[in-house]
C-alpha atoms as a printed R data frame, in Angstrom:
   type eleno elety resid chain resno      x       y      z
1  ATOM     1    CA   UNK     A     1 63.609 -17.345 -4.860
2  ATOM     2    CA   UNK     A     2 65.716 -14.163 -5.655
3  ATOM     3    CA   UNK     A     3 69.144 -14.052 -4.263
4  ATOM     4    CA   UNK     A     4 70.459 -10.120 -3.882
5  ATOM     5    CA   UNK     A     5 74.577 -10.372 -4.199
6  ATOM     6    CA   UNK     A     6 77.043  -7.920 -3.893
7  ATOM     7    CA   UNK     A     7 78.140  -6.322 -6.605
8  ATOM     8    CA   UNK     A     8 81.623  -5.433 -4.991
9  ATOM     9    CA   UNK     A     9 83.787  -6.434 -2.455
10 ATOM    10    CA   UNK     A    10 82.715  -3.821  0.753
11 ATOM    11    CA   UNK     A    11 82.309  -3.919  4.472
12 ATOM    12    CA   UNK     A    12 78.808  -4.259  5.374
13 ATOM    13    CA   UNK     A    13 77.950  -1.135  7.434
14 ATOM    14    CA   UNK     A    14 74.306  -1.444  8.232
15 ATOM    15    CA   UNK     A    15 71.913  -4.118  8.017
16 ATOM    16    CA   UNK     A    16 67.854  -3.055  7.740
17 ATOM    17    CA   UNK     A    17 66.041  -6.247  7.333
18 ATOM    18    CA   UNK     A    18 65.422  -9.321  9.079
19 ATOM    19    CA   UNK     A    19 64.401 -13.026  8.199
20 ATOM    20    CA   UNK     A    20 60.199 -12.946  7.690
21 ATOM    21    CA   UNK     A    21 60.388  -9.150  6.595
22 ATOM    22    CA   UNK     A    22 57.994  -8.072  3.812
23 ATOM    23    CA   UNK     A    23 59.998  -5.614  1.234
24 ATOM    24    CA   UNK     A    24 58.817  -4.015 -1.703
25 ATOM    25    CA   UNK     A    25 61.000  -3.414 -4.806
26 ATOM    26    CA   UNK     A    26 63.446  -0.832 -4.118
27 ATOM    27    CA   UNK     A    27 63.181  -1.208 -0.808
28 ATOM    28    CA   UNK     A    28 67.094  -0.607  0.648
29 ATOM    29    CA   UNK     A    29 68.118  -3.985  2.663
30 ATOM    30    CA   UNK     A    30 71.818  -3.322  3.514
31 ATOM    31    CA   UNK     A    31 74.232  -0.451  3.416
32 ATOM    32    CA   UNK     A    32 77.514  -1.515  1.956
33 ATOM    33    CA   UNK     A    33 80.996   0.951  2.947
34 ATOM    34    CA   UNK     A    34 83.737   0.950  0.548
35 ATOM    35    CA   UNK     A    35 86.277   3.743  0.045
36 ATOM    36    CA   UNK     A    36 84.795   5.971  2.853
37 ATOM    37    CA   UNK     A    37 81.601   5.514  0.520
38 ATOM    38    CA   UNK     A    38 77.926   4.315  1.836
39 ATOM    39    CA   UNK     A    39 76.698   2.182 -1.287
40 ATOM    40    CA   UNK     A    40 72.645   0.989 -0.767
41 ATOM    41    CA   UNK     A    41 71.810  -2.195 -1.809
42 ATOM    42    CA   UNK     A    42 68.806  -2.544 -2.921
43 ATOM    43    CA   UNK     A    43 65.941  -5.616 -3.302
44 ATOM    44    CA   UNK     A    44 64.646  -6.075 -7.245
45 ATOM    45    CA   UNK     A    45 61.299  -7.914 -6.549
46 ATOM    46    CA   UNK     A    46 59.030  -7.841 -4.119
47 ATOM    47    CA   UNK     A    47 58.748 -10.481 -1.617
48 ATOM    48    CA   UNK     A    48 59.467 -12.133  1.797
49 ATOM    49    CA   UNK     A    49 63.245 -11.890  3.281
50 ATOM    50    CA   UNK     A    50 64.265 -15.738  3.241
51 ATOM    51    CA   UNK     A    51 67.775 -15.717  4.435
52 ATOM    52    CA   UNK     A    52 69.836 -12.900  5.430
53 ATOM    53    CA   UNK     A    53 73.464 -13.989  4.805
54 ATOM    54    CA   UNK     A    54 75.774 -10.940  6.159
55 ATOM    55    CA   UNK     A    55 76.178  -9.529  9.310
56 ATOM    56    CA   UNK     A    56 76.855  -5.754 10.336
57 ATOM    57    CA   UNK     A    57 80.757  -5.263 10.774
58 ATOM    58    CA   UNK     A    58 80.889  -8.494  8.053
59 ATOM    59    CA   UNK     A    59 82.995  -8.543  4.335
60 ATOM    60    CA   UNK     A    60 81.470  -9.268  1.287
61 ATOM    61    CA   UNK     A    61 82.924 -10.017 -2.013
62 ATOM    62    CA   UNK     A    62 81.791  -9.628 -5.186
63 ATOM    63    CA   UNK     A    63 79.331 -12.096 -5.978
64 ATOM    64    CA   UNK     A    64 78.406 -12.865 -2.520
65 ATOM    65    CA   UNK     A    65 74.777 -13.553 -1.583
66 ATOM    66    CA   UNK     A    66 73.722 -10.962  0.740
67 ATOM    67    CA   UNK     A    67 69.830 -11.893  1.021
68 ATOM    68    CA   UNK     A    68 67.356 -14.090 -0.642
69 ATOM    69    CA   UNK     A    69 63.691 -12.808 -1.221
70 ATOM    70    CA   UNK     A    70 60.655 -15.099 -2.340
């Protein structure tokens, strides 16, 4: 299992996957907003979406777990 975490503290502005999803590395999975600036996140292995652990309008701080891939 991979968790994907935020590497800053941003409102999440646009969620693209959902739990059972296959996603391939590079694949974008959220779009983070901070400072009027749209900041992809994007997945490092490829694998299954787990666990999706923000939600559009949502807050994430640094650190945060935003998905987990297997």
């Amino acid at each position: 299992m991979v968790e994907i975490v935020s590497e800053m503290v941003a409102n999440v502005w646009k969620v693209l996957v959902s739990v059972g999803d296959q996603v391939t590395e590079g694949d974008t999975l959220v779009i983070l907003e901070s400072m009027k600036m749209e900041i992809p996140v994007e997945v490092t292995v490829s694998g299954k979406v787990e666990e999706v652990r923000v939600v559009e309008g949502g807050v994430v701080q640094e650190g945060d777990v935003i998905a987990v891939i297997s």
